[in-house]
C-alpha positions, 0 to 999 in steps of 0.5 A: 244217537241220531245216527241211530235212531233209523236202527231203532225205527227199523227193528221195530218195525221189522220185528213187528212185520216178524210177529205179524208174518210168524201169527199169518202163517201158523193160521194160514197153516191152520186153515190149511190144516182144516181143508185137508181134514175136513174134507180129506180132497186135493181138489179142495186144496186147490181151490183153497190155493187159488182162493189165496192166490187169485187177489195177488195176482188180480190186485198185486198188479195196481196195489205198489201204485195205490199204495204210493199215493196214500199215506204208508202209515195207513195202508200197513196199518189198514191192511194188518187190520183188515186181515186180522178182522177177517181172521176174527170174523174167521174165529166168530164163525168157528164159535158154534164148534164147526167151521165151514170150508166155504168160509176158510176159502173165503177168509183165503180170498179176503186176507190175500187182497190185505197182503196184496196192499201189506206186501208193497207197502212194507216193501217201501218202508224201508228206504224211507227210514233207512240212509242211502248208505245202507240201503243196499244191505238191509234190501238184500237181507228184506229180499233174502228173507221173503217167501218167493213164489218160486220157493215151491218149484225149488223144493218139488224139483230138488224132492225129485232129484233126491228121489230119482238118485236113489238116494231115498231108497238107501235110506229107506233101507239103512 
């Protein structure tokens, strides 16, 4: 039983990150969703992107350090709390039946910084709780399973070769 009690820690864990990622990314789509219908403008979009990406960019790169130094536990549990109390904050300003775009931007910017200090600190998780033998395989299947940055490039340049080989117009016409 003791050789399985890290199984155990690690599902529970790992499924918690599920829950968490899966309610993230319905509400980051929702606020996505939002912009688009509000105010109908790429130019918004935009803005909503670089609003989410801009903490990444500025504090993913001393966020692996910072979390290094305080206690893991605190900084998944301070970092999910901060982005749900931005969320609710989010949720309170929506009460009047509008909901400004300026503030989903805003709320864009202060869940990223939470997911700038979440992200390494999960990462770090699991070869904490897991044996040395088995690290090499639950890395790989964390790694295979988080969103790359890169994933977008991917699917637009795989879009434009199915358009450009025609494929799309057969299918259009059958």
């Amino acid at each position: 039983m003791a050789k399985r009690s890290w199984q155990v820690k690690l599902a529970c864990v790992w499924g918690g990150e599920l829950i968490s990622v899966l309610t993230s990314s319905i509400l980051q789509m929702g606020f996505i969703w939002h912009i688009t219908l509000s105010t109908n403008s790429a130019s918004m979009l935009s803005l909503a992107s670089f609003a989410g990406f801009l903490p990444l960019a500025l504090f993913g790169t001393f966020a692996g350090v910072v979390v290094d130094r305080l206690p893991l536990k605190r900084v998944l549990i301070g970092a999910d709390l901060f982005i749900a109390a931005v969320s609710a904050v989010t949720a309170a300003a929506s009460v009047t039946g509008t909901l400004p775009v300026w503030v989903v931007i805003v709320a864009l910017f202060f869940r990223a910084i939470g997911s700038a200090f979440h992200t390494p600190a999960f990462q770090t998780l699991t070869p904490l709780v897991a044996p040395p033998e088995h690290l090499t395989r639950l890395i790989c299947r964390l790694s295979c399973q988080e969103p790359k940055p890169s994933s977008p490039v991917f699917r637009g340049r795989g879009r434009s070769l199915y358009i450009r080989s025609g494929a799309a117009a057969r299918r259009r016409a059958g």
